[in-house]
VOBA-1610 file (N, C-alpha, C; in pm, whole numbers, padded with zeros to 5 digits, always signed):
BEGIN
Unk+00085-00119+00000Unk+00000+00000+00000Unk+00088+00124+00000Unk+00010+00261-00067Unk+00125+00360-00054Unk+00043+00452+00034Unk+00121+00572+00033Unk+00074+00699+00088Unk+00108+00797+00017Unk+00025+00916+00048Unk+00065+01045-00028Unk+00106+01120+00108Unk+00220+01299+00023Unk+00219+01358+00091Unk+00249+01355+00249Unk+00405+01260+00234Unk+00431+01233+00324Unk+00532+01351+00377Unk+00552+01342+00532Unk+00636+01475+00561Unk+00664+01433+00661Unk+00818+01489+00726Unk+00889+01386+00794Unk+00904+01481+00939Unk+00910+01463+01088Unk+00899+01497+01205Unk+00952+01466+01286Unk+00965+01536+01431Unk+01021+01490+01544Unk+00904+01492+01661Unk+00906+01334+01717Unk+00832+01340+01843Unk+00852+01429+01953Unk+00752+01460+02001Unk+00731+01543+02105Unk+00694+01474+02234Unk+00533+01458+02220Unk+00467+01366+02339Unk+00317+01337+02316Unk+00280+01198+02374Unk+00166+01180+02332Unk+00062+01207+02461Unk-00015+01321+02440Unk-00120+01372+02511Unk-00202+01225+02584Unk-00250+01209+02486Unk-00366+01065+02486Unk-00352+01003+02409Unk-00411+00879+02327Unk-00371+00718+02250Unk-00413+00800+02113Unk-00467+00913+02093Unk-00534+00934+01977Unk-00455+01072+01936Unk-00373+01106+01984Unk-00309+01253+01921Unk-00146+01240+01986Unk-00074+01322+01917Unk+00065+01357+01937Unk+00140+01469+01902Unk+00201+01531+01954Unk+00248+01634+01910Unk+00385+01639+01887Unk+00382+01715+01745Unk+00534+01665+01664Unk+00569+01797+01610Unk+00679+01791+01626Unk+00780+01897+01580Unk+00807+01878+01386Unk+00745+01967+01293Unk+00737+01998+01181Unk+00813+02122+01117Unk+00938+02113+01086Unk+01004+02257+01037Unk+01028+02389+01157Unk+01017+02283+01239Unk+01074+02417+01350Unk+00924+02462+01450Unk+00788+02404+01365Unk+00694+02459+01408Unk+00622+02298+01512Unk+00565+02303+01641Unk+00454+02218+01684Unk+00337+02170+01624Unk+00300+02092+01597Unk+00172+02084+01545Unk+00101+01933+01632Unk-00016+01933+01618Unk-00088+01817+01667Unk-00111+01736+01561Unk-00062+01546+01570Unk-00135+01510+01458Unk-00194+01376+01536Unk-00313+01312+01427Unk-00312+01183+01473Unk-00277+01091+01493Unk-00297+01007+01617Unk-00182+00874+01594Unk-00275+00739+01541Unk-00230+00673+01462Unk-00332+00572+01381Unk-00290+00453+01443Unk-00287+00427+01593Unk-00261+00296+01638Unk-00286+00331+01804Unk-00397+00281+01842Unk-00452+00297+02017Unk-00379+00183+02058Unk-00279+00160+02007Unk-00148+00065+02128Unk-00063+00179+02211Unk+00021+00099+02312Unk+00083+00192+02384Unk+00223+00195+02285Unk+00304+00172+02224Unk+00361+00213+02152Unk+00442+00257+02228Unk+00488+00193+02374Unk+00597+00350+02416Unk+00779+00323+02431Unk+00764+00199+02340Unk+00915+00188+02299Unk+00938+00228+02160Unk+00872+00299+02077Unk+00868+00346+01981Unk+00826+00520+01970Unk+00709+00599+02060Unk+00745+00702+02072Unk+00801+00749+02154Unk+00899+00771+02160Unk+00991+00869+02240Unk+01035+01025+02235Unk+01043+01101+02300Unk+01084+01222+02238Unk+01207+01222+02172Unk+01199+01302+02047Unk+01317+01339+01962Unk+01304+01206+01829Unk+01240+01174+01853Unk+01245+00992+01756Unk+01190+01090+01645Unk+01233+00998+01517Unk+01212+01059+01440Unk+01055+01009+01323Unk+00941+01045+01330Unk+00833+01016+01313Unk+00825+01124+01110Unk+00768+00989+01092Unk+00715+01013+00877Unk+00533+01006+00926Unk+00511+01153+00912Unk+00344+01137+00886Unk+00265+01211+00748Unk+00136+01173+00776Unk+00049+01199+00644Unk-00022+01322+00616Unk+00032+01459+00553Unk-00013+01536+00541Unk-00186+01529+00480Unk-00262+01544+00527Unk-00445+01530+00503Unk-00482+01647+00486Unk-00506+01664+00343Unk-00574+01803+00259Unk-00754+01785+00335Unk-00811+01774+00381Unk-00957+01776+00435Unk-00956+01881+00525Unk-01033+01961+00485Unk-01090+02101+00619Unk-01122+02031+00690Unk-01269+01919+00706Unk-01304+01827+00796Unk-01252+01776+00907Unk-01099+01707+00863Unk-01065+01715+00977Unk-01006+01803+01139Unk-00995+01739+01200Unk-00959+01836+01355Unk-00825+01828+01332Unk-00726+01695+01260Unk-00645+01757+01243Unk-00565+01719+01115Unk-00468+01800+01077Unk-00389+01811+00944Unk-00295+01671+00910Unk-00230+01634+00987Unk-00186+01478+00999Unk-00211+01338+01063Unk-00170+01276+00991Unk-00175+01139+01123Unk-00030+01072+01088Unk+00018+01012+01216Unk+00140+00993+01228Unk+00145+00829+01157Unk+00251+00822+01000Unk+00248+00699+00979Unk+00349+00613+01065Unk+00481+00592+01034Unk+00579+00566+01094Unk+00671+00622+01184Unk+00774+00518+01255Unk+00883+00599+01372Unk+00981+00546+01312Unk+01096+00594+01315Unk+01202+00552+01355Unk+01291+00513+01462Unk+01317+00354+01470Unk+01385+00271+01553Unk+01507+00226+01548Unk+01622+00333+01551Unk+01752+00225+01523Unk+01750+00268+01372Unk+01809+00120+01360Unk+01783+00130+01208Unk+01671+00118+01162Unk+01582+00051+01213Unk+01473+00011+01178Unk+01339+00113+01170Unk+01282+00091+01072Unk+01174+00148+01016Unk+01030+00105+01039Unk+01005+00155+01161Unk+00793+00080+01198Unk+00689+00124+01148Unk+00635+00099+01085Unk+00508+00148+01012Unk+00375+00097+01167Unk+00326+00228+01199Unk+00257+00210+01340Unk+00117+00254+01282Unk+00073+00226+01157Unk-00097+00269+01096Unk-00143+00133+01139Unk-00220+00127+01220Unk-00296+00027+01252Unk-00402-00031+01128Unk-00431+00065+01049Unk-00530+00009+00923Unk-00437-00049+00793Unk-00295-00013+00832Unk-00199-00046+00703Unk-00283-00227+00665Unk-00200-00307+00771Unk-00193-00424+00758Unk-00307-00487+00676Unk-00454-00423+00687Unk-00503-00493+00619Unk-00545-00465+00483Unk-00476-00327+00412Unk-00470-00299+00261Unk-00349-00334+00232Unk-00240-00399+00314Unk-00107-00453+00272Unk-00129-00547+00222Unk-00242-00633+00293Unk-00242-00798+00311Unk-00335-00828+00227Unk-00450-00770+00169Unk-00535-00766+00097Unk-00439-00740-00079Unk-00369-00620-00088Unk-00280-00685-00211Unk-00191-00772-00224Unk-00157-00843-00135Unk-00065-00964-00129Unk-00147-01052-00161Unk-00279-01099-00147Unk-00338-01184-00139Unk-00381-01181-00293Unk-00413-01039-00348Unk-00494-01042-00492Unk-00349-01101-00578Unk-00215-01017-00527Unk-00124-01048-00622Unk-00036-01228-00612Unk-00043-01236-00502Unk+00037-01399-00451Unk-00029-01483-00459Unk-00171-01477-00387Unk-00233-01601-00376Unk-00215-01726-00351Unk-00153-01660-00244Unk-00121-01755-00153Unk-00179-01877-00080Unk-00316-01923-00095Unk-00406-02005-00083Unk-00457-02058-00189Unk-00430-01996-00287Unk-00455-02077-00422Unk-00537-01987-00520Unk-00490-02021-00659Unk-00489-01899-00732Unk-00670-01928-00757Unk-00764-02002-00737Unk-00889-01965-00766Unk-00958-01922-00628Unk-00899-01841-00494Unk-00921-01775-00399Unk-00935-01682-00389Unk-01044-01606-00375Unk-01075-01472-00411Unk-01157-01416-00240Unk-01066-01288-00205Unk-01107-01232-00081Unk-01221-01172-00053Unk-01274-01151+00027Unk-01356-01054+00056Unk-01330-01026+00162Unk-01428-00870+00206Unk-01325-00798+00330Unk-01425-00804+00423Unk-01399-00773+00568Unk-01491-00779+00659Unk-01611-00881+00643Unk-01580-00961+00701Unk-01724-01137+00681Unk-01749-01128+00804Unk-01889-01160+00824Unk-01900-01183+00964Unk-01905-01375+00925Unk-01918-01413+01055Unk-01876-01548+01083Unk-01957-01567+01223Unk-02108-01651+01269Unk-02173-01613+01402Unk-02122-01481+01480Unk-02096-01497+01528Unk-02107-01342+01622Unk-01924-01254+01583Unk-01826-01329+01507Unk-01719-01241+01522Unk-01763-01241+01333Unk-01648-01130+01348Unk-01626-00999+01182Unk-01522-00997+01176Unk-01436-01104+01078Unk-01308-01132+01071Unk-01259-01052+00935Unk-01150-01014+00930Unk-01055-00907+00799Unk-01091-00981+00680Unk-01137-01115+00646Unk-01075-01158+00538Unk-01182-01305+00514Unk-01232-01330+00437Unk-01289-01469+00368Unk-01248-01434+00244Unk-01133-01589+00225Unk-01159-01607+00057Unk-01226-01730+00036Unk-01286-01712-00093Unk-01388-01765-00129Unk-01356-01893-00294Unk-01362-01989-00271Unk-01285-02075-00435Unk-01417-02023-00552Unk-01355-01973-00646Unk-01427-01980-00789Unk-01489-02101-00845Unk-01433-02175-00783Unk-01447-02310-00876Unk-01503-02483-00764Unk-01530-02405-00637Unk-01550-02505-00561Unk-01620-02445-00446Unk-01616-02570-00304Unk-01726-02473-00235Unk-01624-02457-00073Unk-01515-02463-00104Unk-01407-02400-00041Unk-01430-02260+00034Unk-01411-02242+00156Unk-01417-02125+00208Unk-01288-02144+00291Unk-01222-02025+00361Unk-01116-02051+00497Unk-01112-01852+00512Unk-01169-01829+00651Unk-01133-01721+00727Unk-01030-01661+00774Unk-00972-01553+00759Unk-00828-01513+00720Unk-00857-01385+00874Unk-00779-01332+00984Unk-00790-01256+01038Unk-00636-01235+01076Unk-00593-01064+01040Unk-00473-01045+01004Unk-00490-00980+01166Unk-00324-00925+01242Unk-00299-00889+01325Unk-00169-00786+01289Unk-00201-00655+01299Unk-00031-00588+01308Unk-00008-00626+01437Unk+00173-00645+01367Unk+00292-00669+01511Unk+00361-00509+01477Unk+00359-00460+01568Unk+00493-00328+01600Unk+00572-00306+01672Unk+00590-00396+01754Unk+00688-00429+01896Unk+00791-00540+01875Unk+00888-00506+01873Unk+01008-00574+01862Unk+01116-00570+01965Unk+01145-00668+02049Unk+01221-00652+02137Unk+01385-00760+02123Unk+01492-00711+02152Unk+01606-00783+02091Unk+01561-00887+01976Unk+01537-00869+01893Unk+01494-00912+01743Unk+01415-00977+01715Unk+01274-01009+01860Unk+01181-01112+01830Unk+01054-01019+01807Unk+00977-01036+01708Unk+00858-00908+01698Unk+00731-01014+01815Unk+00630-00941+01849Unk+00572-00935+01994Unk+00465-00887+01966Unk+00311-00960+02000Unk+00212-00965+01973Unk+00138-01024+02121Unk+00079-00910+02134Unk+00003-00760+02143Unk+00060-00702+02226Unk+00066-00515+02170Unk+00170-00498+02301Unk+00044-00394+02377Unk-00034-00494+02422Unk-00150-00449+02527Unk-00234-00552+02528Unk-00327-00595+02655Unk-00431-00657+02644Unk-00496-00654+02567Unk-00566-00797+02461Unk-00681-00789+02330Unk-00769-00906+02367Unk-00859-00898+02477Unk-00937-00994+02421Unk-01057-00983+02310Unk-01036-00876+02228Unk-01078-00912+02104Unk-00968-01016+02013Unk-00902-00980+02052Unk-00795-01059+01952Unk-00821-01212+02007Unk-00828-01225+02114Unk-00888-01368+02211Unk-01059-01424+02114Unk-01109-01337+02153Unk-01253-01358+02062Unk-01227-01409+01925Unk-01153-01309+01879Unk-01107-01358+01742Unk-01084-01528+01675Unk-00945-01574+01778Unk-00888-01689+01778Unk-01019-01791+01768Unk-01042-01775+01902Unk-01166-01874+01921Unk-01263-01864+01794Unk-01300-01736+01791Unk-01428-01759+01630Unk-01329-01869+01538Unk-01188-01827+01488Unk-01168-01868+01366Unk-01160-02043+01434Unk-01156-02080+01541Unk-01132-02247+01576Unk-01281-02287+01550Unk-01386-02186+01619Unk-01525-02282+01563Unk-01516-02248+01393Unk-01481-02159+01310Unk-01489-02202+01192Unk-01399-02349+01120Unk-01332-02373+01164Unk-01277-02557+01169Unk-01360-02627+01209Unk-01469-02583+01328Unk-01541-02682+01375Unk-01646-02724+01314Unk-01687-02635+01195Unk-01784-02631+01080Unk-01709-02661+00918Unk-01651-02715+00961Unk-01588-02759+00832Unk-01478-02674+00762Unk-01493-02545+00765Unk-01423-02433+00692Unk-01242-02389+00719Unk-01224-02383+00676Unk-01086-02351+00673Unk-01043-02230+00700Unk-00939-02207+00869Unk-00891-02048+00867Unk-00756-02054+00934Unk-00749-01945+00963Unk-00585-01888+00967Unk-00606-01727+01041Unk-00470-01707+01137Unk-00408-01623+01153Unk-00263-01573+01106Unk-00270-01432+01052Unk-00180-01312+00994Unk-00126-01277+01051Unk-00017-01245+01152Unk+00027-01188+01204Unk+00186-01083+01081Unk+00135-00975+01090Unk+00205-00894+00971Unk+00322-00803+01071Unk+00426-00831+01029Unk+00503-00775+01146Unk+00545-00590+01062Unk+00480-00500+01140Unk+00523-00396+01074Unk+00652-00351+01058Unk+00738-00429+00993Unk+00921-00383+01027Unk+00961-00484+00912Unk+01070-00436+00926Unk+01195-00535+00847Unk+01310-00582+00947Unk+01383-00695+00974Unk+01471-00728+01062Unk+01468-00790+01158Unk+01356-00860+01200Unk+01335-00928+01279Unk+01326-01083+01298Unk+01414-01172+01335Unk+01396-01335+01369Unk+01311-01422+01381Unk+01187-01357+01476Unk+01100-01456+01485Unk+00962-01381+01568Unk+00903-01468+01544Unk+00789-01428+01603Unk+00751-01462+01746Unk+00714-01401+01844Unk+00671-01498+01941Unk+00531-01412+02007Unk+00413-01510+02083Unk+00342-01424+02164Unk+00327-01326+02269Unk+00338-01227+02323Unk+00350-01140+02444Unk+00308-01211+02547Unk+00356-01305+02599Unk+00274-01409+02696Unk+00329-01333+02820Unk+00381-01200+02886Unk+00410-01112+02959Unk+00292-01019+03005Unk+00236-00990+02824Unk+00141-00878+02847Unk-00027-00949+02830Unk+00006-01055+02777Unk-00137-01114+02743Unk-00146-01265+02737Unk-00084-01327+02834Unk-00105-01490+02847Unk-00237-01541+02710Unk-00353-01489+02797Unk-00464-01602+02720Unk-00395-01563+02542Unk-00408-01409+02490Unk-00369-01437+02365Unk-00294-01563+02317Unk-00119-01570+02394Unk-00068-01649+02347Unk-00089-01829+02343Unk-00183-01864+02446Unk-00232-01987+02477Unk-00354-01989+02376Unk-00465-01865+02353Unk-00528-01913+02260Unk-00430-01981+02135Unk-00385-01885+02056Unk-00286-01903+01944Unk-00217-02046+01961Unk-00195-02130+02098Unk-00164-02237+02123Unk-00268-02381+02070Unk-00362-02355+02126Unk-00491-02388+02123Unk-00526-02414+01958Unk-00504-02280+01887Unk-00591-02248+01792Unk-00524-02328+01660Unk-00366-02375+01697Unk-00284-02423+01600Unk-00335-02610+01616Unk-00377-02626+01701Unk-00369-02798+01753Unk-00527-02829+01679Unk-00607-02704+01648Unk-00747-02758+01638Unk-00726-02751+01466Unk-00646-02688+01428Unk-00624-02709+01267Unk-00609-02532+01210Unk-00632-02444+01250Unk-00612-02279+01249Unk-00467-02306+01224Unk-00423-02221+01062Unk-00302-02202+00990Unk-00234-02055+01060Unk-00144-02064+01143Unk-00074-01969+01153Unk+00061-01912+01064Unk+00029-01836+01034Unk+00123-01724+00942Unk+00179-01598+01004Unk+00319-01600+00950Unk+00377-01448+01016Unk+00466-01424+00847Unk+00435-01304+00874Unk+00525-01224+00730Unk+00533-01076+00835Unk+00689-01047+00718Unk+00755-00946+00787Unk+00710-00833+00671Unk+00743-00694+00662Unk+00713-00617+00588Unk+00805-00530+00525Unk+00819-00516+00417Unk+00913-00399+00381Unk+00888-00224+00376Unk+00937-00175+00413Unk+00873-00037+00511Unk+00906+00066+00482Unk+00907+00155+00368Unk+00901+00288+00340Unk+00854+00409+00426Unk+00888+00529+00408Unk+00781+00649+00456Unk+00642+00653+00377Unk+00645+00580+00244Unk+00573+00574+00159Unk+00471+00442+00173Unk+00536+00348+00194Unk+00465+00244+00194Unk+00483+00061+00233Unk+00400+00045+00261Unk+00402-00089+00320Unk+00379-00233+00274Unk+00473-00330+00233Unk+00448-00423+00163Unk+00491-00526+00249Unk+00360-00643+00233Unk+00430-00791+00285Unk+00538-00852+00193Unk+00630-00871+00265Unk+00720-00930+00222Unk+00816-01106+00250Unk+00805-01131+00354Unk+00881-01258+00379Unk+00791-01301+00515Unk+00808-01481+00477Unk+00806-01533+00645Unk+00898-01504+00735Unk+00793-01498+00868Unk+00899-01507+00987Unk+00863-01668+01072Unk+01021-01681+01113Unk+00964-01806+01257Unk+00856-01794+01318Unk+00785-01863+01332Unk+00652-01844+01428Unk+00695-01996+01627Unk+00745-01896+01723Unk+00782-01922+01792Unk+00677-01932+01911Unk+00610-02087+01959Unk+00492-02030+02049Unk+00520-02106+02205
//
């Protein structure tokens, strides 16, 4: 996926989960932050933050913050990236098989998962629910870096879709480049990582891909270890 009108900044501080204030050409400004994680090994003051200049009067405000800079490393912290990343990976790779065709937001009994593809040619279904990773700690990327029991809800929906015959999987899209392996935050969120335990033994395909990471844009790019 790309972006326009990108323009490059220095962190300041984050008020609340939904705004930040960043240093732009010498001047303060408020922009949005597109990820209600705590994020706070990634914003720091002085870090160096790529956000999205937004031509709309409408909005309250003029940017939203895409990426930080880490090191060397480059985090793409848009919480909505992952699933227009993963959605052209899927039209272009097809990775489940080339007569698999996505659709976005499915509900499934009571959960609304990112992703059903659907076979052209058969009566094949399998539920796809992607997860950004943005937390990377000595080179293992780290999922969730906050309590989700939606993300818990999640797991479980996609295991009763096995239990109905259908075929699914978890995404875990690591927003970065450089990282070893994958593992669960079983620090910050036990049940997550025990679901994900759970969810692999009942027949749920786990997947991790890493990303290649522009100021511009975000592409899946490679597997990672999936370490549970």
């Amino acid at each position: 996926m790309r972006y326009e009108n990108i323009v490059i900044g220095k962190f300041i501080d984050r008020p609340n989960r939904f705004i930040a204030n960043v240093q732009i050409n010498g001047q303060q400004v408020v922009c949005h932050v597109k990820n209600t994680g705590r994020c706070k090994e990634l914003l720091k003051e002085d870090a160096v933050v790529y956000l999205q200049h937004c031509l709309s009067e409408q909005r309250k405000t003029a940017y939203d913050l895409i990426a930080v800079r880490k090191g060397d490393m480059l985090v793409n912290i848009d919480s909505q990236a992952p699933n227009k990343a993963v959605l052209e990976w899927l039209i272009k790779k097809h990775p489940f098989g080339e007569d698999m065709e996505p659709h976005s937001e499915v509900f499934f009994g009571d959960s609304r998962f990112d992703f059903m593809l659907e076979s052209k040619t058969s009566d094949r279904k399998l539920y796809l629910e992607v997860k950004g990773c943005t937390l990377e700690k000595d080179g293992i990327a780290l999922f969730p870096d906050a309590p989700t029991e939606r993300g818990v809800k999640h797991i479980q929906g996609l295991m009763d879709c096995i239990g109905k015959g259908y075929e699914a999987a978890v995404m875990i899209l690591v927003q970065m480049k450089g990282v070893s392996c994958f593992s669960p935050n079983y620090e910050t969120h036990r049940a997550f990582g025990e679901a994900l335990k759970q969810a692999r033994k009942k027949g749920v395909t786990l997947l991790c891909y890493d990303s290649i990471v522009t100021p511009e844009t975000l592409i899946v790019d490679s597997p990672v270890e999936i370490k549970l």
